[in-house]
C-alpha positions, 0 to 999 in steps of 0.5 A: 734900243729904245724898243727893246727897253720899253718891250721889257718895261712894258712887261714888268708892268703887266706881270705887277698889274696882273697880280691883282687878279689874287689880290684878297683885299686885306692890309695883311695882303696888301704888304704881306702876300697873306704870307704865301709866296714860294721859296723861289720868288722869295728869294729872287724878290729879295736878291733883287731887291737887295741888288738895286741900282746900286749895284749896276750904277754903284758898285760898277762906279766904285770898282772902276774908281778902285780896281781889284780891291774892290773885290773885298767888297763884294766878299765881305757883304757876302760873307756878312749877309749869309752869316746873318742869314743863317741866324735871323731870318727862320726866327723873325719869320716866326715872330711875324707869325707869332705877332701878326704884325705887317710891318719890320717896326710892329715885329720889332715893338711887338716880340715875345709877345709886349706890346711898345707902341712908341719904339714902334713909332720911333723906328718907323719914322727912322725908316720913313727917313732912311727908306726914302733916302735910298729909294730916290737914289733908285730914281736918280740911277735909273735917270743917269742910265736913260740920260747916257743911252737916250740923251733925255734930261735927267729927271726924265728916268726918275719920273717914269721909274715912279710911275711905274711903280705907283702903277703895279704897287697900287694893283697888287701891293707887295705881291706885284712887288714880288712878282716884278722882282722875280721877272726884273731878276732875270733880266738883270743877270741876263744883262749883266752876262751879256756885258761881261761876255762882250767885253772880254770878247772885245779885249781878246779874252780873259787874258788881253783884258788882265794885261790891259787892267796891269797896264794902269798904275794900282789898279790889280793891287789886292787891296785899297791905298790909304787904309788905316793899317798898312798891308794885309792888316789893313785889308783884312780890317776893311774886309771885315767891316765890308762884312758888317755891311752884308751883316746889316741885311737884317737891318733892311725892312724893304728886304727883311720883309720879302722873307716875312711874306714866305708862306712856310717857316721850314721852307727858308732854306731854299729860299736862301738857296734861291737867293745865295745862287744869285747873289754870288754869281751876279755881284761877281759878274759886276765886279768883272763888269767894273774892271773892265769898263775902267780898261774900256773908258780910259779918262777917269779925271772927266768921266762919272764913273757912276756911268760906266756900264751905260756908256759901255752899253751904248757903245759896244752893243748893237741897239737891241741888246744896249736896251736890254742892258737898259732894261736891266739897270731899270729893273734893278733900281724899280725892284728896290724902288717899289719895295722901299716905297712900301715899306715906307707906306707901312710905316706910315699907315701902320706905325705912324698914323693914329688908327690902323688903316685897314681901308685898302684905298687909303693905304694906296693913297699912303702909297702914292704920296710916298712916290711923290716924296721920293721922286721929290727928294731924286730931283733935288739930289746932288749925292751920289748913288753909292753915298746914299745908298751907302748912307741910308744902309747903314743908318737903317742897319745901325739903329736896328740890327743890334735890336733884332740880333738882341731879340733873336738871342731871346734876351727882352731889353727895356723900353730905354734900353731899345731907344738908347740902342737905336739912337747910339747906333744910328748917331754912331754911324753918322758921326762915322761918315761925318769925320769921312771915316767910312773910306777905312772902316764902314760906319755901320761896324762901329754903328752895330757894335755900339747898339749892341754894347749898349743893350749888353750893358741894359741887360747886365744893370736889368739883371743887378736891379733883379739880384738885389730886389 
């Protein structure tokens, strides 16, 4: 098992280093690509990106915990992030053109052509917060899995992911990013079919595993328990704003800016193309690999339902194939890891610092300190992988995406108006969870909709102060 799993690691690590063979030495290279990459490893890269360990460690766990009604997850994100999708990515791919920015806070600052120095501080140092958040809980996935398959202490699995990743980021920045992505992607479906295909096999086929899942009180219900409305108003409710969260993509610099690195605006369908195929049959895949691993572990009062899918991998494969898996959760969370990471290096060395770095080695030596930040916050964390994933989403989603929608409609708010909008979406979300409403409702819906009401109501008061001068 182990061999097998240090095989693949060992792979994802020289397709990242090799990429410094096209390496051209600039801070646009360094987290742009030069704007360059195809389609297709666009679209893997941030699919792969977007499915981090929170979907083989997170979703798993949390369709264990709540059977079939976790399906509307999966339909709502999907839903959210391709309605959003269609309407946002060609046009900020334009403006990164238009405003020859390198990072999501400089576009953001910097659309239509002004130029706003501090909302593009302020909104990196909400993504430093955020992005680092959910990048130690990359780490923390990638320790859970290691510490049921091998037995090595927990902190072992967030410590060698980190290496990892400062390894090939340091090489080739972004397009190592990208390029491991593509190569993690594959492993990652692989590994999800194979857990799949094993354990309906194990249950006599589709139909012994179904009547298995009938067995347990609730758990093919459509929808949750306790939900705010009864029935199918409640459902609907919660799919809806699980929508909200596929929507809240557009919030997400680390994989907004996988579509920023494309190398022709025009080719953004197949990119997405790329992207949806893989997105659909992969989250499908897990959701089924949840509902099984419930029917497999049968004790949910004593058992880390965050850890289903390594148990289950230990214990029904042979050694080989459960390091692929293995290989597979790793992949998942270092793909999102080393995209957060950089992100947050840009932040950092673009938007915050004093000066635009343009020294290469000093924006690895950014780089680096951010790893040591993030495997920090992954030691010392007592969340769970989905809470904070969940956590850091929507927080980022609340207080950008009802910028970028207000940007993309062509509308230019006022400086006040930005800042109001992003700190009453984001302490609207926080709030949200604060009062544990995110069980009924996502916080990022009411997030996004109050940035929104909140730029609404800029325009309305820029346009009366317009009629009456």
């Amino acid at each position: 098992m182990i061999f097998s799993f240090l095989l693949f690691l060992a792979a994802f690590v020289v397709i990242g280093v090799s990429s410094v063979r096209h390496s051209r030495g600039t801070k646009k290279d360094y987290y742009l690509a030069s704007s360059s990459v195809s389609p297709a490893l666009v679209g893997l890269s941030a699919v792969a990106t977007n499915n981090s360990g929170y979907m083989f460690i997170g979703v798993i766990g949390y369709t264990y915990a709540t059977g079939l009604a976790a399906i509307w997850l999966m339909i709502g994100w999907i839903a959210g992030d391709y309605i959003a999708s269609t309407f946002i990515h060609g046009r900020l791919r334009r403006a990164t053109a238009h405003t020859k920015e390198v990072s999501f806070a400089g576009v953001l600052s910097r659309w239509g052509g002004r130029e706003d120095v501090t909302l593009q501080r302020i909104c990196a140092v909400i993504s430093l917060v955020f992005l680092l958040a959910y990048a130690s809980a990359q780490l923390v996935a990638g320790s859970k899995a290691l510490h049921v398959l091998f037995g090595w202490p927990t902190y072992a699995g967030a410590v060698i992911g980190a290496v990892l990743v400062v390894v090939y980021c340091l090489a080739g920045g972004i397009r190592a990013s990208i390029w491991t992505d593509a190569a993690q992607s594959v492993v990652m479906i692989c590994a999800m079919t194979m857990m799949l295909w094993v354990g309906i096999h194990s249950f006599g086929g589709i139909g012994g595993a179904v009547d298995k899942m009938g067995a347990i009180e609730g758990y093919l219900n459509w929808f949750p328990q306790d939900l705010a409305l009864p029935g199918f108003a409640g459902g609907l409710l919660f799919a809806i704003s699980w929508a909200f969260a596929g929507f809240s993509v557009i919030g997400q610099p680390h994989v907004m800016v996988r579509f920023m690195t494309l190398d022709q605006p025009g080719q953004m369908r197949r990119a997405r193309a790329w992207y949806y195929l893989w997105f659909f049959a992969f989250y499908l895949m897990a959701t089924g690999v949840g509902m099984l691993s419930r029917i497999y572990i049968l004790d949910p009062g004593n058992f880390d339902a965050e850890l289903a899918l390594p148990t289950m991998a230990q214990q029904m494969l042979p050694p080989f194939a459960a390091g692929i898996v293995l290989a597979g959760i790793f992949a998942a969370t270092m793909s999102t890891a080393d995209s957060l990471i950089l992100s947050c290096s840009s932040a950092l060395t673009h938007d915050l610092l004093p000066g635009r770095i343009e020294n290469t080695k000093l924006l690895k030596i950014g780089t680096a300190l951010i790893t040591l930040a993030a495997l920090a916050w992954a030691l010392l964390n007592k969340q769970s992988v989905f809470n904070l994933v969940i956590m850091a989403w929507s927080g980022l989603a609340s207080a950008f995406a009802p910028l970028l929608i207000y940007l993309c409609l062509g509308a230019r708010p006022s400086r006040m108006g930005a800042l109001c909008a992003i700190f009453a979406g984001l302490s609207t979300a926080l709030i949200w969870r604060w009062l544990g409403w995110q069980a009924t409702v996502y916080e990022g819906m009411p997030g996004i909709l109050i940035g929104l009401l909140v730029l609404v109501f800029d325009g309305r008061c820029a346009a009366s102060i317009r009629l009456k001068n």
